[in-house]
Each structure stands twice: as C-alpha cells, then as structure tokens.
C-alpha positions as a Markdown table, in Angstrom:
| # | Residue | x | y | z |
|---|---|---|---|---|
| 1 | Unk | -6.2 | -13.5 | -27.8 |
| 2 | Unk | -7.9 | -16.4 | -26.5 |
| 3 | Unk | -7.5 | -17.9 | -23.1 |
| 4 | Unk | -5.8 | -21.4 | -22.6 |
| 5 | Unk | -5.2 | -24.0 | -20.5 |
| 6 | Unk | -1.4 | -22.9 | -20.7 |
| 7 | Unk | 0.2 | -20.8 | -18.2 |
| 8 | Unk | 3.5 | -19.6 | -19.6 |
| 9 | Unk | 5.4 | -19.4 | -22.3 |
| 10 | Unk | 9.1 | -18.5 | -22.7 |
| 11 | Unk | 9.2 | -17.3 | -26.1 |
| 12 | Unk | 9.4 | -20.5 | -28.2 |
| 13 | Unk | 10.6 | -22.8 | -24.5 |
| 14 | Unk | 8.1 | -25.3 | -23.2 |
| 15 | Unk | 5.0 | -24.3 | -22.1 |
| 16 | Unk | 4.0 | -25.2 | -18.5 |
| 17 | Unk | 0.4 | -26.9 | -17.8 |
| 18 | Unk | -2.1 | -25.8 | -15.4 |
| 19 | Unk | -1.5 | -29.1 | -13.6 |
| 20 | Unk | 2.1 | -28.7 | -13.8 |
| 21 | Unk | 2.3 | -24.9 | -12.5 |
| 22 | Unk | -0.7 | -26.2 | -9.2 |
| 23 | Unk | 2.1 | -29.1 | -8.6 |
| 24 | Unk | 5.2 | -26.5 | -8.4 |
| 25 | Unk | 3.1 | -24.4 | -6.2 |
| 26 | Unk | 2.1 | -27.2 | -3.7 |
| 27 | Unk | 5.7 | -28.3 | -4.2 |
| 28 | Unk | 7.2 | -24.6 | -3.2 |
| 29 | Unk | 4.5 | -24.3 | -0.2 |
| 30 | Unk | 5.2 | -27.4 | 1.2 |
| 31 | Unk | 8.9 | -27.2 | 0.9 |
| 32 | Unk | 8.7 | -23.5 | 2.0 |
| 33 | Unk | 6.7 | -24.4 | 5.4 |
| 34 | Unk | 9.0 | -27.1 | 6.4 |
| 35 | Unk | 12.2 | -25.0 | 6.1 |
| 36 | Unk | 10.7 | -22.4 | 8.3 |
| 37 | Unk | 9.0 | -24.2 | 10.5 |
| 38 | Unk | 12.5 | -25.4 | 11.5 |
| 39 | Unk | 14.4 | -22.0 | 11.8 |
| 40 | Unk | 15.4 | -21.1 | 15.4 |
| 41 | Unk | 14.0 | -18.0 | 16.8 |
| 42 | Unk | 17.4 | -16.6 | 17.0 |
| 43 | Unk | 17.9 | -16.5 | 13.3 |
| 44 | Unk | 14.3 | -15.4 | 12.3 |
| 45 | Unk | 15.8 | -11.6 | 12.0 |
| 46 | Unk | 18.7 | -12.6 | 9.8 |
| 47 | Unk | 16.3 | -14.8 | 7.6 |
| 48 | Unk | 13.7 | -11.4 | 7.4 |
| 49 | Unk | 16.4 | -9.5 | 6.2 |
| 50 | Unk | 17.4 | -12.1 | 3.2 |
| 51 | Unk | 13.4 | -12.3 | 2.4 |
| 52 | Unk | 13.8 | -8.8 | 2.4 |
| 53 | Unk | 15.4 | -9.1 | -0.8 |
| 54 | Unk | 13.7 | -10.9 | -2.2 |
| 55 | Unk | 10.5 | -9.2 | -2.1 |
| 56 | Unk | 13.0 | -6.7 | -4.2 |
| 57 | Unk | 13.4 | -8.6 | -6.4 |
| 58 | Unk | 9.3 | -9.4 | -7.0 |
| 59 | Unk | 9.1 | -5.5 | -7.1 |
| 60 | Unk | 11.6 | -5.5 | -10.1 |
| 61 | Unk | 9.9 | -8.3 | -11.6 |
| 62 | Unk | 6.1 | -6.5 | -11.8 |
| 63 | Unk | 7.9 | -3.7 | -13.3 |
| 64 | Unk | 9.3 | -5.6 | -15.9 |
| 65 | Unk | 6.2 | -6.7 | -16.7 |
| 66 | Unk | 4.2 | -4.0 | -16.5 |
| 67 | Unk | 6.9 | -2.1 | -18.9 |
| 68 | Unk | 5.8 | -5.3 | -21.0 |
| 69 | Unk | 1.6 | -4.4 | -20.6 |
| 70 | Unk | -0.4 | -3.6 | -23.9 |
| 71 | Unk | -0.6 | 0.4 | -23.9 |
| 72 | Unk | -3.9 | -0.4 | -25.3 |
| 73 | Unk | -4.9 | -3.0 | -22.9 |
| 74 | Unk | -6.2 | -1.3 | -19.3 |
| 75 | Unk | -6.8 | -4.3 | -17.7 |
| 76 | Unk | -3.0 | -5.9 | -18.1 |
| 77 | Unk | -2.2 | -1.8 | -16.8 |
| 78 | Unk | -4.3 | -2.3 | -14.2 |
| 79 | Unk | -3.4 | -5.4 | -13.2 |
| 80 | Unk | 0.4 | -4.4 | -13.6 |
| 81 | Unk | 0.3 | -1.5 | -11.8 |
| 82 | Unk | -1.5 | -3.5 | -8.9 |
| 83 | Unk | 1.1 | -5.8 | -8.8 |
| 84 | Unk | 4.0 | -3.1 | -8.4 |
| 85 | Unk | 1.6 | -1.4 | -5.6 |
| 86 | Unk | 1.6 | -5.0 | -3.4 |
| 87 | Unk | 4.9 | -5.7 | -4.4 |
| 88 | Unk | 6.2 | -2.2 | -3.1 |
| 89 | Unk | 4.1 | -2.4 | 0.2 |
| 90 | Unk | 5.7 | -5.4 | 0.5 |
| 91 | Unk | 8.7 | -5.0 | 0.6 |
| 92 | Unk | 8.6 | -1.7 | 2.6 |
| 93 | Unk | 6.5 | -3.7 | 5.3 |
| 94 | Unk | 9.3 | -6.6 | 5.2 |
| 95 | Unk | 11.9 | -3.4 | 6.6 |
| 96 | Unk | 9.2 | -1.7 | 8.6 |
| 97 | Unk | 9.1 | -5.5 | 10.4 |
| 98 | Unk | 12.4 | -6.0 | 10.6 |
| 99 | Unk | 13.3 | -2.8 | 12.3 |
| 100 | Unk | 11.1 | -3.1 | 14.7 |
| 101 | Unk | 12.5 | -6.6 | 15.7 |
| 102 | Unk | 15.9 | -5.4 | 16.1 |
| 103 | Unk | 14.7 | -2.4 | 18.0 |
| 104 | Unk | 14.1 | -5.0 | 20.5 |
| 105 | Unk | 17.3 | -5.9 | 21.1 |
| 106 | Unk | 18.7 | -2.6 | 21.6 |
| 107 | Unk | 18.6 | -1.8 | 25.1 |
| 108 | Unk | 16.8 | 1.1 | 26.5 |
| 109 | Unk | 19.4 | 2.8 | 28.3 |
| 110 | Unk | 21.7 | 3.6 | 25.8 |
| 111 | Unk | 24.8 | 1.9 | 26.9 |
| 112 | Unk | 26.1 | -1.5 | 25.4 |
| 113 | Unk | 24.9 | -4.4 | 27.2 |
C-alpha cells in the first residue's frame, strides 16, 4: 500500500486532507483550552469524572481497530496494541486522579461535616 497525503477514509465517504485534519486539530485544541480554562475549581471533579468516559471510549475505539490490524502486518499490531496499552493507562489514571481529589474532601475524622 502506498502512503498518501490522505488521512482517512470512510469506506467510499470523503477523504479528509492533511491540511484539513492539522486545521480540526488546531480547531479542537483551541476550542478545548478555552472551555477549560473557564471551568470553576469547584466543578473540575465533576468535569474529570465525564472525561473519564471518555477516555473509555478511546479505549474501545483502539480495540476496534486493532481487531481491524493486518494479522500479517506487525507493525499495525504493534502500533494497535500500543494504542490500547496508553488508552488503558489512561483511563485508569483518569479514576486513580479522580479518587484522590474526592478523598480530599472527605474529612479525616469520620463524621459528616
């Protein structure tokens, strides 16, 4: 297969340019750092719990494609199986992090505040 300047194709749907797919990206980072640069501090825990699932939802994504990998291909294995591995830490790390911040509203002696 020989590599192209197209990024994606969704079986016979328009194919998206490399300048195209840099602009959504800019587009999404941009928009994505304005957002939560404007998120109070008291709603960062409910908002880490809703990204939460959405790094789920990256995990189930690099599985479908890795079920989708060339058997004969070990790089797109590799690659997939990589991609599963981040997406997984990910995602556990997202709870891990989350935890801990609502430990730290519990209070320490046991009783309701």
């Amino acid at each position: 297969m020989r590599a192209s300047s197209r990024f994606w194709d969704c079986k016979g749907g328009r194919k998206v340019e490399g300048i195209t797919a840099l602009y959504i990206f800019m587009l999404a980072a941009f928009t994505g750092y304005e957002v939560i640069s404007r998120v109070p501090v008291i709603l960062h825990t409910p908002l880490m719990s809703g990204s939460n699932f959405v790094h789920g939802v990256v995990l189930v994504g690099a599985m479908v494609v890795l079920g989708h990998a060339d058997p004969e291909d070990p790089a797109q294995l590799a690659i997939g199986f990589v991609a599963v591995f981040l997406g997984a830490a990910n995602a556990a790390g997202g709870y891990v992090v989350t935890e801990r911040m609502l430990a730290m509203f519990k209070s320490k002696s046991g009783g309701a505040q």
